[in-house]
Every structure is written in structure tokens, then in C-alpha cells.
N, C-alpha and C positions, 0 to 999 in steps of 0.2 A: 452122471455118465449114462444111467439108464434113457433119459429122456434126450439125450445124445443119438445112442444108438436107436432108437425110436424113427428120430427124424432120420439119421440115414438109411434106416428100411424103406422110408415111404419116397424119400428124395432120392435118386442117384444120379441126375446130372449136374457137373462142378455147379453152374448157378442156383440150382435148388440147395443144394450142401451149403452156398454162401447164403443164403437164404436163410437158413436153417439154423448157421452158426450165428447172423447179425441175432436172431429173433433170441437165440439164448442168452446174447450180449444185453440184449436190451432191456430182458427181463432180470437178470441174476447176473450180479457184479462180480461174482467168482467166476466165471467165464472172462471177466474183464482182464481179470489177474494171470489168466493162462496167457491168454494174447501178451500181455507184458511182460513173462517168462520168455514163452516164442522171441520179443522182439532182444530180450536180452542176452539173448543164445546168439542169437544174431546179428549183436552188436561185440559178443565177447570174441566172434569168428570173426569178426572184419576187420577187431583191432590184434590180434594174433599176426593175420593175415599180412595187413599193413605195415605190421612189425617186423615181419620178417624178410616181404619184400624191400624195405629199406633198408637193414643190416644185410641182407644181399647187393644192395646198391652202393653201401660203403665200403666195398671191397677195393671200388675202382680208383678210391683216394688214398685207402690206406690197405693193403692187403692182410691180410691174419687179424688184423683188430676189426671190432665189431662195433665198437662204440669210437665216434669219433673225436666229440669233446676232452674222452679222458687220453689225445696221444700227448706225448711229450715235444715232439717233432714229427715234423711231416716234410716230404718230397717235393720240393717249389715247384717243380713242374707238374704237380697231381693236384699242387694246391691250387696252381694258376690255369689249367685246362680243363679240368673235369669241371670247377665251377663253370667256369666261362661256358663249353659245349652242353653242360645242361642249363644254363640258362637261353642258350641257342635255342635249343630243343623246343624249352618252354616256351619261347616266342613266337617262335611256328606254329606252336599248337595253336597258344590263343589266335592265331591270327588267322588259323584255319576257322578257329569257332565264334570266329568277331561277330557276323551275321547276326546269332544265336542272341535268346535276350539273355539279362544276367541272372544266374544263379540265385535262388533263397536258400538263405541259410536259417538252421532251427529256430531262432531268437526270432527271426522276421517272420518267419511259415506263425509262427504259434501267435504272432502279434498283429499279423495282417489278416493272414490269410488261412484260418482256422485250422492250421495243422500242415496245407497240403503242401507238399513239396516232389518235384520230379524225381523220378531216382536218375533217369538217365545223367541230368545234370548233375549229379550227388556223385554220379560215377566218374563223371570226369574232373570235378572238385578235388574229388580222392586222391584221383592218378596223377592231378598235378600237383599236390601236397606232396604223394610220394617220390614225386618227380625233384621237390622242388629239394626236401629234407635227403634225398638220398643224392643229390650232385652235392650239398654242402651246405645250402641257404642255410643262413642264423636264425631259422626259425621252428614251432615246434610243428610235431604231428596231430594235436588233439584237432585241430581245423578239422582236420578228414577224417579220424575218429568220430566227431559227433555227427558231420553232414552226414555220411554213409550210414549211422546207425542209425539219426532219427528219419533218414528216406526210406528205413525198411519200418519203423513203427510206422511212418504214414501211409506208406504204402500197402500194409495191411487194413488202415483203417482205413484207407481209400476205398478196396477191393470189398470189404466189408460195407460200406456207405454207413459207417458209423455216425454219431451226433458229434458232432462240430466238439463237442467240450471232451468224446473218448477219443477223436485222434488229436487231439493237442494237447492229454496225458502220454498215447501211446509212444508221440514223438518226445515229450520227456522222458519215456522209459527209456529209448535209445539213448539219448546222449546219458543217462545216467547209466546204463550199464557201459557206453565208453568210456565213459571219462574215469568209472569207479576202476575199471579193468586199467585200464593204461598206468594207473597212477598205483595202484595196486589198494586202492582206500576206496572200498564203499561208499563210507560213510562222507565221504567228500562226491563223490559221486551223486548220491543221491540229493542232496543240498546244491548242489550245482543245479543239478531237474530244476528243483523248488526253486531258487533264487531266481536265474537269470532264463532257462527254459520255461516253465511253468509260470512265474513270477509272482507263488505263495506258498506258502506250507499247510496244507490242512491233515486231520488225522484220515479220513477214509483214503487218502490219495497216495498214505505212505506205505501200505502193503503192496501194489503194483510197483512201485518206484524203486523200493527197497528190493522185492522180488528180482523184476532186470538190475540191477545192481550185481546183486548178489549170484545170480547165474553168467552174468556176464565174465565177473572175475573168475569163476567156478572153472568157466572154460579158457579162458587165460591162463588161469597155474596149471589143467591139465595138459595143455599144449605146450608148456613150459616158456611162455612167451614173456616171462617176469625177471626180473632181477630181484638175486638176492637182499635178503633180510637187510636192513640199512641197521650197524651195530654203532649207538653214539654213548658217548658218556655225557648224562644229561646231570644236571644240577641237583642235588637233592632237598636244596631250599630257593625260595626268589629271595636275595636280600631286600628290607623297604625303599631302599635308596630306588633300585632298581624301576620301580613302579614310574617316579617322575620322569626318569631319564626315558621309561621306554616308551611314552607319548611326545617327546619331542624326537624318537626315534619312528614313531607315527607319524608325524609332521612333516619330518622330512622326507620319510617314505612315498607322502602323496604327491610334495611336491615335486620331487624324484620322476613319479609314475607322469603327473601334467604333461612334465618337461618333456620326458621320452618320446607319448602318446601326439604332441603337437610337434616333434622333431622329425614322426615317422610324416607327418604331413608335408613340412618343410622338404622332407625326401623327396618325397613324389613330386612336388611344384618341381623341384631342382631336376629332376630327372625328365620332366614333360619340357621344362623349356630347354635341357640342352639337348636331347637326341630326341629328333620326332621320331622316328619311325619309331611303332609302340614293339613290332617286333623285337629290338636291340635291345632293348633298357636291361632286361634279364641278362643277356649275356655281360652287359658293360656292369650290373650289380656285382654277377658270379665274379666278375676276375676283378673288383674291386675286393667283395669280403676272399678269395684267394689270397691277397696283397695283405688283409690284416690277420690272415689263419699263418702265414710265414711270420709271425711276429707273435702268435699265441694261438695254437690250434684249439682252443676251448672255443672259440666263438666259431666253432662249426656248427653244423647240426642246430640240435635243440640245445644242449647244454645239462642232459642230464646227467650225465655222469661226471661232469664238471662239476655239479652243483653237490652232487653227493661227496666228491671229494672235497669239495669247501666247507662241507658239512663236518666230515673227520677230521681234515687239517686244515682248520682255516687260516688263508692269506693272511700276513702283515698289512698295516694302512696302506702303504703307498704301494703293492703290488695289488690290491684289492681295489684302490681308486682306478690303478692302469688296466687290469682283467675288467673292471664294469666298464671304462671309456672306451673301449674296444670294443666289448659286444653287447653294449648300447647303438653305438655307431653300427656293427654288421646287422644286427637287426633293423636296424631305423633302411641303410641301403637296400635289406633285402628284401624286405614289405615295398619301400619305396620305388623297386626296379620292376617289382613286378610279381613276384613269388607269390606261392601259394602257402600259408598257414597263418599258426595262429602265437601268440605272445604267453600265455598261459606258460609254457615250458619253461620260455626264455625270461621270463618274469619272476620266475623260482630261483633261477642260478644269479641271475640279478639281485632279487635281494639277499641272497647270502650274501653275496658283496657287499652289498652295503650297510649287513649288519657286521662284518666284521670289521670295515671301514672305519664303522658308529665304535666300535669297541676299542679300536685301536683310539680312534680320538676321545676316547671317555678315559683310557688307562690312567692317565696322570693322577688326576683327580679323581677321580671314583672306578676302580675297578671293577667289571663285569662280567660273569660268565661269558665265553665267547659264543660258546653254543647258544645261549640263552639271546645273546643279539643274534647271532645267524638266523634262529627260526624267528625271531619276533621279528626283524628286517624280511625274510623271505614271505612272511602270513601280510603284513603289513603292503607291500611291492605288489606282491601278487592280487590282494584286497583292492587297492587304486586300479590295475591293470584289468582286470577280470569282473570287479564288480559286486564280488561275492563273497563276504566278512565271513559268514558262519563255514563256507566252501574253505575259503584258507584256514581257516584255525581248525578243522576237523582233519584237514588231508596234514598240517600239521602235529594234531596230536597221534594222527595214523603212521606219520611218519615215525617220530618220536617216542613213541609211546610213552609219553610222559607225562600224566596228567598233572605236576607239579608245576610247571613252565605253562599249564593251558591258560590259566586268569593273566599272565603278564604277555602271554601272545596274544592272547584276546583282546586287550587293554592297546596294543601297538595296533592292530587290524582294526578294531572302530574307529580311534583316533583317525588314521588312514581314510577310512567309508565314510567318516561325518564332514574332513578337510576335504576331501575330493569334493562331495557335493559340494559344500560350499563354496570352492574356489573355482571350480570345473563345471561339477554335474552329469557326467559321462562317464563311462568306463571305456575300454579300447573300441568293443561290438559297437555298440549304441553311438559311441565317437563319433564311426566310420558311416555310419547309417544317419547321422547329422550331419558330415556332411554331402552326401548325397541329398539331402532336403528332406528327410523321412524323421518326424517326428518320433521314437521309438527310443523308450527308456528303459525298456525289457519286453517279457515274454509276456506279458497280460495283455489276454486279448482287447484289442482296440479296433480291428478290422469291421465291426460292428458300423463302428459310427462311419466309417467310410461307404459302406456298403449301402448305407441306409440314406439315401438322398432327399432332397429337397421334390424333386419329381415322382416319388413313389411317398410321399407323404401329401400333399397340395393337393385344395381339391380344387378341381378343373373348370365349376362352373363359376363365372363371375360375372356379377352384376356392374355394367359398365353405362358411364351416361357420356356425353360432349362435355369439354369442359368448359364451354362457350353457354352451356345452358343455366337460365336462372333459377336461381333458388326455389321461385315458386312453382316452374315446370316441375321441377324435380320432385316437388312432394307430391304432386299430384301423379308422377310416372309410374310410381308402386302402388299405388294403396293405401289402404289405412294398416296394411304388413310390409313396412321398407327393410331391406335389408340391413345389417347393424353395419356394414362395408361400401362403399359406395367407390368403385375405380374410375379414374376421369381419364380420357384419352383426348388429343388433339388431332385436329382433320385427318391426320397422318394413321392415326390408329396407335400411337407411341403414348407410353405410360406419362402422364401429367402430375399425378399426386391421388390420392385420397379422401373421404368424409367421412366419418361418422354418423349417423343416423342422428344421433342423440345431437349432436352440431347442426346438423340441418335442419333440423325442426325446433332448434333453440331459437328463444323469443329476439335473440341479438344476431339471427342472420334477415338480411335486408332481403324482402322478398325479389326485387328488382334488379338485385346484386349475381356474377357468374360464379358458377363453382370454383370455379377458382381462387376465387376470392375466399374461400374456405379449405382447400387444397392443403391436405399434411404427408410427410412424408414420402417430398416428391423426387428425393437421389438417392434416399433407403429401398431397394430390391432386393431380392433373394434372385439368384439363379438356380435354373431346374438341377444341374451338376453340385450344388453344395451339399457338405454331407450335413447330418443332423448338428453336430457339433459346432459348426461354423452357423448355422442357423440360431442354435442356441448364444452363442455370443453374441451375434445382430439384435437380437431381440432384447439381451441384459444392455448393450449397450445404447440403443434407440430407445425403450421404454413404450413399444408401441403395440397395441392388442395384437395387431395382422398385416403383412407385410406383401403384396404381392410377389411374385414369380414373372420374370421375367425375360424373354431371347436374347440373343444378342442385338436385335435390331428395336430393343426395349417393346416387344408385342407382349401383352398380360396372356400369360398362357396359364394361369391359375391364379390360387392364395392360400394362404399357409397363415393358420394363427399360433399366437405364441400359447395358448393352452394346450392344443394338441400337440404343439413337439414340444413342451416341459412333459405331457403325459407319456410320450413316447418314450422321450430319453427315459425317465424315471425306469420305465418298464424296461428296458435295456439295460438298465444298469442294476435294475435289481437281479434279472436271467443271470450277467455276470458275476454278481457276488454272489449266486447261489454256486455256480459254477466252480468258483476260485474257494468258496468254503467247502467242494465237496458234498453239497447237498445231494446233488444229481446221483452219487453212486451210494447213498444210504437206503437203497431197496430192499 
């Protein structure tokens, strides 16, 4: 603190202060940890915030109830217009902001783009989440919980010009103290950071992490923006039977998760090819999930209060198969019309269902705690959907407080994370980001190898002969120092092929003979735009020392060997792994 006040005696304009704070940043990691507090404040205020304005927004469907999932009955005319006019709403928005390019979200900011993210765009991400959650959509709020808080950790490390590896922490602190606050479990919170934001766990990285977590909820219960204590009667033993049954209740769980995740696609197709205008779809979604909220008001909203009551009184088989086919389907329309969030919610209330589904179809023959299926069906759902095994089984034992049932939810949630990759390989994020064409399997920075091109690596000067000229010109054109590369061009100035030095002065080239006739590697190029990555598979897959660089009109504008980009990458990926172990903040 002294050497704080220090600098602001001698600094007093805001850019010297910024100034002043990077430089303590940069030297001493306990400054790191303030900043992650700060962002966690300020992720526990935007999910308060968002909380509230949406349980103000659920007035307009149901008056006096605050949560909409848990009514009994609803008002067909609140159920069938209020969707409908906010998805109106929502249409017009987008369409005012179509121009605009598209939003990054945390998973992408911290995998591409070293952290950064707009806030502006974070802000209207938000409004339409809350826009989308508080007319009815089947979907949840953490979407705009995490964008909103990890725009303010970036934004800070923006404002700060932090190192590339402190703000794509700081943006894990946000969504860790959202997600920790919303859900009311830190410790899922923070594990979510690590998994799917940050996309590792190291020990210096969990005091910042844990810290926004932990303030984030801090200011959540002060504001009273929580629901009460969730009271279950949890099992006091796992029977052994129980252990087999609950990985084919994994198994199904993924499968389950597949199905949904490429059904929310099927949506979309089905929604682009019948109603073009992109404005409508939201409206014709809203007054579709209206249509299936007069048949069962649980598939409003996000589902959590549904899911909590599924938790205490769980459904029989066949009202549990009909509550999942319903708000399976309102989510799949409401993602698919257009809406704004996110499945994490709706992935919870889903798998209770399906473990009590699992329960009801196991009774005959092996009976099961029914709770013990609910949480291992909802750790398991949410595992396939989210992405994040140690995330569900922690905001489960938070939920439960049961460390008894934690090794047999645990055992359903892997089962789930090992069958997804195998049969899949995605989670809902990363899904959505595949199909967009974006390579991205989580939050580990990869923006590196994009960044890092073929034109900022090649060097520029190249030794070029005719390829019409003979062998014996050609030794005598360098000297007794020929180049180890030798580029051939044809009258045109267009790339022909290659030699080796060591080929040209071999006793089995015919002095008489055109280079040509010695010519390698003459449809293998590199382009200046390729990132390192794509370089490095040309070169594993050709088998050739050096590769020219080439335009579009094939002119050699360089050459690029494969020892310098294997040394390059190497060193990239080693900065990385210092990175992702936390090396950087051991000061």
C-alpha cells in the first residue's frame, strides 16, 4: 500500500495512475488478486442486477409470482402475447444491429483473441438475454451473466494494457464470480473459470479465481438476489448395485445431451428455411414455446425453480418423459428462433428429468434412490451440455451437500464427458463455434498460431534462377557459396519448382540438362496469410526442408524453412504452457 501511495503522490493524471497501477501489476501478483476482487464485485452487481430486472420482467406473464417455471397455470393470453411481443421486440433489435459484427463471447475472447472483448457488445448481449429470459424463452440467464462480467475483467485489463496471459485470467475471474453467484456454489464457479474459460487448473491461478468467486456471491447474498437454501433428503449410503446402473445412466445422459445439442441445429435450419425475414423467427419461436407453456408452464424461463422442485418431489416416469419432451423441444425453438442465452439452466431441470425417468425405469428390478438419480442425471446432462465434469459435480455437491452421493455423481458425469468426446467431441459453446467454422474446443489460448503468420515469419530475400537454364550455368551463377535453395521461375515470373544445392552439384545432374529437369516441389506453397499451424502440417506432410511463399498470382514473395517454424512453434508453445501452468504469476 505504501509504495501505492508513493506512486500516486508523484503521478496525478488518470493515465499516469494507470500507469502506475500496470507497473505494480506487473511486478507483484498481489496486485493481480485486487484487480480479480474488483472484477468480482463487479460481476456479483451485474448478476444481482440482471436478476432482478428479469423477475421484474416476469410480472408481465404472471403477476405476483416471481419465478416462472414453478406456476401451476398460466393465463393463455399472457402465455401466447407476451412471448410473441418480446420476441417481436427482440427481432427489431437484432435487426437494428445487423450491420454490427458479431459479438465474442468469454470462451472465444480467451481462445482467440487474448482476452479482449467489447463491452459495449457485452451490453447489449446482456439486454438481450434479459430481454429474451424475461418475455419467457426456454432458456437460461448465465449467457449474460458470464459475457457482462468477463467484459468488465477485460475491460480492466484492456484499460490497464496488461500481458495477454493477465487479462485472459481477469476474464476468467468474471465469469467465475458469475457463474459462482448465480448458482449460489463458488466452487462450481470457479471450475467453470478453469474448465471451459481459462481451459486449465493451476495452483497460482486459483487465489484470483477463487477470490472473484467468492466476492462475487459475497455481494449476491448481500443484495439478497439468492434463493433459498435447497432442503433435500439425500441418501445415507450409495448401494453397490447402484454404481453400474449409474454409468449407463451416464451413457444415456450423453446421448441424451448429442441429441438435443444437434436438435437445437435442426431448429435453426427449420426456422431459416421457413420464415426468411430474420426479424420474425423470435416472434413465431415466442408464440410457439407460449403454445407449449399452456400445456406445462415449467418450460418457461430457465427452469430453475422447476428443477428445484424436481429435486424435492420428483416426477413419475411418464410425467418426467412428457416435462423433458416439452422443454427439450421449448428450448431447441427458443435457441433456434433466435433468442438470446444460454442451456447451462435448462440442462439442470433437464437432467433431473431424466434421472427420475432413469429411476422410474430401474424400479422394477433394482430400486434407486430417486434423489441419487436426479443429481447423477442432472451432474451427468449438464456434463454433456456444458462441457465441464468437475463444474457439475461440484455445483452438485454445493447443491446437495452431500458428500455421500459425490463418487456415484461423479462416476455418471465422467461416464457423460468420456461418451460425449467419443461420439461427439463438443460441448453446446464449442458446438456453436464449429459450426460457424472456428476450430475452438475451449478456452486455451490458440489465437497465437493465428496471429502468427507465414508473412511475418519467411525471409524475403530469394535466390531465383530461369527454369529454362542448364545445370552448368547454374553452378557457375553463385560461386563456390550456392545457396542450399534454389527457386525456379518461368518467363512469366510464376513459381516452377525448387533444387537443392546438394542436387545440383550432384555427380548425376547432366551438365547439359534444364533445371527443370531437377525441379521439387513444384504445387507445395505456402501462402503469406497461412498461420504457423497450417505451415507446420505442410511441412509434416510434404517432408521438405523449405517451401517457398507464394501470391495469388504464384510470384515468390519469400521462403520459409521447416527448421525455423518447428523452432518458432516450439517457442510458442512452450510461452503457452508456462502460461496455462501459472508460471508467469510465481513472482
Amino acid at each position: 500500500m505504501t509504495a501505492l501511495l508513493e506512486h500516486l503522490r508523484a503521478h496525478h493524471t488518470p493515465t499516469r495512475l494507470l500507469a502506475a497501477l500496470r507497473a505494480l501489476v506487473r511486478t507483484d501478483s498481489l496486485w493481480l488478486i485486487v484487480l480479480a476482487i474488483i472484477t468480482g464485485l463487479l460481476a456479483g452487481l451485474a448478476v444481482a442486477l440482471i436478476t432482478w430486472t428479469t423477475l421484474y420482467a416476469h410480472q408481465l406473464l404472471s403477476p405476483g409470482e416471481e419465478r416462472l417455471s414453478g406456476l401451476v397455470a398460466i393465463t393463455p393470453w399472457r402465455a401466447l402475447c407476451v412471448p410473441t411481443l418480446g420476441g417481436l421486440l427482440l427481432g427489431l433489435w437484432q435487426l437494428r444491429l445487423s450491420p454490427r459484427h458479431r459479438p465474442v463471447d468469454p470462451i472465444e475472447a480467451n481462445a482467440l483473441h487474448g482476452g479482449r472483448m467489447s463491452l459495449r457488445d457485452s451490453l447489449v448481449v446482456t439486454g438481450q438475454t434479459i430481454l429474451s429470459n424475461g418475455c419467457g424463452a426456454s432458456l437460461g440467464l448465465e449467457a449474460g451473466f458470464s459475457q457482462i462480467a468477463a467484459a468488465f475483467g477485460a475491460r480492466i485489463g484492456r484499460n490497464l494494457r496488461l500481458h495477454r496471459a493477465d487479462v485472459r485470467l481477469l476474464v476468467g475471474c468474471g465469469t467465475a464470480g458469475a457463474i459462482g453467484a448465480a448458482f449460489d456454489a463458488p466452487l462450481a464457479g470457479a471450475f467453470y473459470a478453469f474448465e471451459l474459460i481459462l481451459g486449465s487448473y493451476t495452483f497460482p491461478l486459483l487465489a484470483p479465481v477463487m477470490c472473484a468467486t467468492l466476492c462475487g456471491l459475497a455481494v449476491v447474498r448481500l443484495c439478497g438476489a439468492t434463493l433459498p437454501e435447497l432442503a433435500l433428503t439425500t441418501p445415507a449410503t450409495v448401494p453397490p448395485l447402484a454404481y453400474p446402473l449409474l454409468i449407463a445412466l451416464g451413457f444415456a445422459a450423453a446421448m441424451t445431451g448429442v441429441g438435443l445439442m444437434k436438435g437445437v441445429t435442426v431448429a435453426e435450419r427449420l426456422f431459416r428455411q421457413a420464415i426468411r425475414p430474420n426479424w420474425l423467427r423470435p416472434a413465431v419461436g415466442g408464440l410457439l414455446v407460449g403454445l407449449l407453456a399452456l400445456v406445462s408452464p415449467s418450460v418457461l424461463s430457465s427452469g430453475h425453480i422447476a428443477m428445484r422442485e424436481g429435486l424435492v418431489a420428483p416426477p413419475g416416469l411418464l410425467l418426467a418423459l412428457w416435462l423433458f419432451a416439452l422443454k427439450a423441444m421449448a428450448s431447441s425453438i427458443s435457441i433456434g428462433a433466435g433468442f438470446r442465452g444460454g442451456l447451462f439452466f435448462a440442462s439442470l431441470y433437464l437432467g433431473v428429468l431424466l434421472g427420475a425417468a432413469f429411476a422410474g425405469v430401474t424400479a422394477p428390478f433394482a430400486p434407486l434412490p430417486v434423489t441419487l438419480c436426479t443429481i447423477a442425471g442432472m451432474s451427468a446432462l449438464a456434463t454433456t451440455i456444458v462441457g465441464g465434469p468437475l463444474t457439475t459435480i461440484l455445483l452438485a455437491l454445493e447443491t446437495t451437500k452431500s458428500p455421500t452421493m459425490t463418487a456415484a455423481v461423479a462416476l455418471a458425469a465422467i461416464v457423460a464427458s468420456v461418451t460425449t468426446r467419443r461420439i461427439f467431441g463438443y460441448s453446446f459453446a464449442t458446438w456453436r463455434f464449429h459450426l460457424r467454422g472456428e476450430n475452438i474446443h475451449s478456452g486455451v489460448d490458440i489465437g497465437w498460431m493465428r496471429s502468427l503468420t507465414v508473412a511475418q515469419m519467411m525471409r524475403p530475400q530469394v535466390d531465383t534462377l530461369p527454369e529454362t537454364l542448364s545445370v552448368e550455368q547454374a553452378r557457375t551463377t553463385f560461386g563456390k557459396t550456392p545457396p542450399r535453395h534454389v527457386v525456379l521461375l518461368d518467363a512469366q515470373g510464376h513459381y516452377r519448382g525448387m533444387v537443392e544445392s546438394t542436387r545440383l552439384n550432384s555427380v548425376d545432374a547432366k551438365p547439359d540438362a534444364p533445371l527443370s529437369s531437377l525441379a521439387e516441389a513444384m504445387q507445395e506453397v505456402l501462402a503469406p496469410s497461412s498461420c504457423i499451424s497450417e505451415a507446420v502440417a505442410t511441412f509434416e506432410r510434404i517432408n521438405y526442408p523449405a517451401l517457398p511463399v507464394v501470391d495469388a498470382q504464384r510470384h515468390v514473395v519469400g521462403l520459409l524453412s521447416e527448421r525455423y517454424v518447428l523452432r518458432r512453434h516450439a517457442e510458442e508453445l512452450e510461452r503457452t504452457r508456462r502460461d496455462l501452468a501459472g508460471e508467469k504469476y510465481t513472482r
